[in-house]
N, C-alpha and C positions, 0 to 999 in steps of 0.2 A: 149692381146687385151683389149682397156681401157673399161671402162663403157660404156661412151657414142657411142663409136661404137656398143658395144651390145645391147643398147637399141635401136638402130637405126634398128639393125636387126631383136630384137624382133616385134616390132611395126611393121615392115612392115610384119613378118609372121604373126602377130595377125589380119590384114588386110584380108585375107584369111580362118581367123577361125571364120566365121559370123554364127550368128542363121538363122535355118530355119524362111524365111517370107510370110505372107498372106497380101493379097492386104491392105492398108492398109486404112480403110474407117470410122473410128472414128473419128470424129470431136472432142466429149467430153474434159473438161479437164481429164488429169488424173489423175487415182483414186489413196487413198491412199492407198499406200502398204498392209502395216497391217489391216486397215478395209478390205480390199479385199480381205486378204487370211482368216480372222476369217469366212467372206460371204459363199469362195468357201470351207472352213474346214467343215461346218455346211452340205453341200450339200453332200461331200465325204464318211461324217460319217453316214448321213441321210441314204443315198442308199446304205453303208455296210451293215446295222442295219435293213434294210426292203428286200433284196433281197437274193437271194442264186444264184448258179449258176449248169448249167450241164455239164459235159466238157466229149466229144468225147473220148473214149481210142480205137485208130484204127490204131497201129503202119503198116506203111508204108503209110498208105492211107492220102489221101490229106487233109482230115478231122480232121488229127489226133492232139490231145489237142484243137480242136475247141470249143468256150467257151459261151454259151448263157443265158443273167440273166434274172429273173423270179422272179415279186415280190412277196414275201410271204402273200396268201391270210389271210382274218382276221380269227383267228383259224389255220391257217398252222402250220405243225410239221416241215417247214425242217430249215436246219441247214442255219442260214443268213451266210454270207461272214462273217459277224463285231463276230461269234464264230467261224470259221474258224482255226484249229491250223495250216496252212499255209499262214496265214497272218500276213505278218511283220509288228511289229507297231513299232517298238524303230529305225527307218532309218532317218535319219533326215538332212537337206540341208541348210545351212547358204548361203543365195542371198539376192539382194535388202535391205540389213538390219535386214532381219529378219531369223530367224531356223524354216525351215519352216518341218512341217513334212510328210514326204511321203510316202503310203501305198499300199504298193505292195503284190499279190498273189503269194506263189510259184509252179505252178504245176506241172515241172519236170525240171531237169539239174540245179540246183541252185547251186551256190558257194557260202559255206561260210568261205571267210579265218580268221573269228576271233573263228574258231571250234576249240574245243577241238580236234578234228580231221582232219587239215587241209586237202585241195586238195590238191589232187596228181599232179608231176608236167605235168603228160600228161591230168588233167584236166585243171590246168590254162593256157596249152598251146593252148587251144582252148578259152580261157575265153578272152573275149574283154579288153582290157585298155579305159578310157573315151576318147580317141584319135581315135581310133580303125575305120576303116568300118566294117560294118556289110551288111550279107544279111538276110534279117527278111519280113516273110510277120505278117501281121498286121491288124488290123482293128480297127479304131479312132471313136472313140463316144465322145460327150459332154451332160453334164447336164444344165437342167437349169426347169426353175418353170415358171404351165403355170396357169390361172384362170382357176377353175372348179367350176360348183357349187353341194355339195354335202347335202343333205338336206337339200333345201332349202337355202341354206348360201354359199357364193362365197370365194374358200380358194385357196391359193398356193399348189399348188401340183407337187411334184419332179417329171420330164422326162428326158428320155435318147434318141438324137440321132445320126443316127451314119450318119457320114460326109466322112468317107473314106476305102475302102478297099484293097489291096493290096495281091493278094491268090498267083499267082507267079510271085516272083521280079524278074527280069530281071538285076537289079543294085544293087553295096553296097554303102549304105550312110553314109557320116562320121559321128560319132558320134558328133564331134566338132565344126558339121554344121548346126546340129537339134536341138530342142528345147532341154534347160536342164534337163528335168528329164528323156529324154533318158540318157543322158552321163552317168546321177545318175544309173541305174537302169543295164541299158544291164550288166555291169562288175560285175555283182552277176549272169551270166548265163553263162552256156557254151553252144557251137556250139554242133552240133553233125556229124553224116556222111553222104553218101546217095549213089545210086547205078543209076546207067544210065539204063532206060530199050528198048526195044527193039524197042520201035515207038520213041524212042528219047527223051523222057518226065525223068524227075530225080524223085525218091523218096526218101524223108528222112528218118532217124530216130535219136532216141535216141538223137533228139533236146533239148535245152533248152527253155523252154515254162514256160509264166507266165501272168500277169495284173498288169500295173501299173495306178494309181490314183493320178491325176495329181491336186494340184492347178493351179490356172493360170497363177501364177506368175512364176513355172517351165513351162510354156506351151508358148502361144503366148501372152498372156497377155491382155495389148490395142491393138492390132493390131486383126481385123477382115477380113473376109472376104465371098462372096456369102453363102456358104457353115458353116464354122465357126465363131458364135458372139464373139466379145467383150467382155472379161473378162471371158472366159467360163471354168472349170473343165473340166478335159478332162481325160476318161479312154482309155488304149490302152492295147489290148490284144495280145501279140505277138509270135513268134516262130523264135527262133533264128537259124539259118541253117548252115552259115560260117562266117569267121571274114577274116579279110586281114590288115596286121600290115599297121602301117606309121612311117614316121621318117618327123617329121614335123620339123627341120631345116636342115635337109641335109647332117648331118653329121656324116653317115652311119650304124646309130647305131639304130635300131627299138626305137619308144618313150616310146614302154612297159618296155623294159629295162631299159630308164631312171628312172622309175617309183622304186626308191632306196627302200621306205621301202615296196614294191609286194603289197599296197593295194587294186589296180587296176586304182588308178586317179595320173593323175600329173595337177598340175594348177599353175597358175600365182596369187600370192596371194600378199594382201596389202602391200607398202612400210612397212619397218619395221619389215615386221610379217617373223619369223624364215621358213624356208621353207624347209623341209627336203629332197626332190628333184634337193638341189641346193647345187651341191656338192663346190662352189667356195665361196659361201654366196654372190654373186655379186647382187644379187636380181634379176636375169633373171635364171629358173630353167633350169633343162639341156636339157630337152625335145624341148627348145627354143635356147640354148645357142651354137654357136659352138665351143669355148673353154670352155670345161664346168670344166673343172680345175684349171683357171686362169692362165696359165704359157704361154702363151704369144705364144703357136704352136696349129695351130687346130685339136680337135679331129678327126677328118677327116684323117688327117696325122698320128695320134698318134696310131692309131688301123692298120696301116700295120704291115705285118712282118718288123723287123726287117733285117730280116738275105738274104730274098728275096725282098723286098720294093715292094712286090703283097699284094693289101689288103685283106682281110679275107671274105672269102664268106659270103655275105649280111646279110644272116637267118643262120649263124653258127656261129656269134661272141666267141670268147670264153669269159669266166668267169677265172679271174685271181686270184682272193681269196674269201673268204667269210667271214662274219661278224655273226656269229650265225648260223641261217638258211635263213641269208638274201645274196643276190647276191652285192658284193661290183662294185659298177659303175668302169668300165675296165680303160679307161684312169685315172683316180682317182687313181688305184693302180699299172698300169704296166708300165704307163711313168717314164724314171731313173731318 
């Protein structure tokens, strides 16, 4: 399959892989990038640095990893978020030009596959890919600075509110369809179980629950709306419940498993730029591509039996070699 037919196919699925949008009611020009995220870094660090949190331990109950911040009165002993030994600072997001950095709490079910102790694979088998649905309830807050006057003198003073909540989802959302620093963040959690009970209500556990701290610039950016400003920081406190794969070109193979070196992300990255998800180097990675080997038969085809021409059960692809402790991408190694 040549190039230009596969970018042709790429483009039209990337057509499908939009950001979540809010009404969009900003006139302004827009802002710059980089002044904008030093703006919203100042405000992120600000309300680490002055608040702590309480967080619910109520395993089964609805409550459970429920999270509420509290700013540290003047003289307060408690421990702010910004000492926190579960807060991640070294996580970081090249978008728009810039490495932006992003600060996330972990409060339970956290994956870290660059541990000296990696997950196990029946943990990253519930851990999302940045592709992934998810079903997560949630609850969206923003920051922003209001006038108060405090002896006598009119200052900026940091506020949080909260613009949305979500306690039981009903839907999963693609991660590919939300705002960025979900895609960033959920694939460092895992799912957990839950149990049906008798009036027909589910209860989880052993979820993966956290806070992520958003710049705007992973968030909605310039786009506003009734509820959410313009250019706004945005904390979201979530609970991750179940994941459900995708195969976002069709080509029967989940996109986690394109995902060649298990970091949890596949993307489309710059002309040029090496791509190690792209096992053909055609510059369209496989997650996108349906000949993701370049030999001119589609993967699609290439992952039946052989020997009965029945394709392989959906969710049971096999793995055909290995390259270390990495899954080598199946058509890449078992077409002759």
């Amino acid at each position: 399959m040549n190039i230009f037919f596969k970018t042709i196919v790429c483009f039209s699925l990337a057509l499908l892989v939009v950001s979540c949008s809010k009404d969009d009611n900003n006139t302004e020009p827009l802002r710059d990038y980089a002044t904008q995220y030093e703006a919203d870094l100042d405000k992120i660090e600000e309300f680490l640095q002055t608040h702590y949190i309480t967080v619910v331990d109520n395993p089964g109950g609805q409550d459970d990893q429920s999270v509420t911040f509290t700013k540290i009165p003047a003289g307060g002993t408690q421990t702010s978020i910004w000492n926190s030994p579960d807060l991640v600072t070294d996580f970081t997001v090249d978008a728009n030009d810039i490495t932006y950095k992003l600060y996330y709490l972990k409060l339970r079910g956290h994956i870290d596959r660059q541990s000296a102790t990696p997950p196990t694979d029946a943990e990253l088998a519930k851990t999302p890919c940045n592709v992934d649905r998810v079903l997560s309830s949630y609850v969206g807050q923003y920051l922003y600075t209001a006038k108060e006057t405090v002896d006598g003198v009119e200052v900026d003073v940091l506020k949080l509110k909260q613009f949305e909540e979500s306690v039981n989802p009903q839907s999963f959302l693609t991660l590919s369809s939300t705002i960025r620093g979900w895609g960033e963040v959920f694939p460092r959690f895992k799912a957990g179980g839950y149990t049906e009970n008798p009036d027909g209500t589910v209860s989880y556990s052993d979820f993966g629950a956290g806070i992520m701290f958003l710049p705007s610039g992973l968030g909605y950016y310039a786009s506003s709306s009734t509820t959410i400003p313009a250019y706004s920081p945005l904390i979201f406190s979530f609970k991750l419940y179940e994941i459900q794969r995708v195969d976002n070109d069709g080509d029967g193979i989940y996109s986690f498993y394109e995902d060649l070196n298990s970091d949890g992300y596949v993307r489309v990255l710059a002309e040029g730029v090496t791509n190690i998800d792209d096992t053909d180097g055609d510059g369209v990675p496989d997650f996108l591509d349906i000949d993701d080997d370049g030999d001119f038969f589609i993967t699609k085809e290439e992952i039946k039996n052989p020997l009965t021409g029945m394709a392989y059960p959906f969710n049971d692809i096999p793995v055909c070699a290995t390259d270390g402790n990495k899954k080598v991408h199946l058509s890449a190694v078992c077409h002759p």
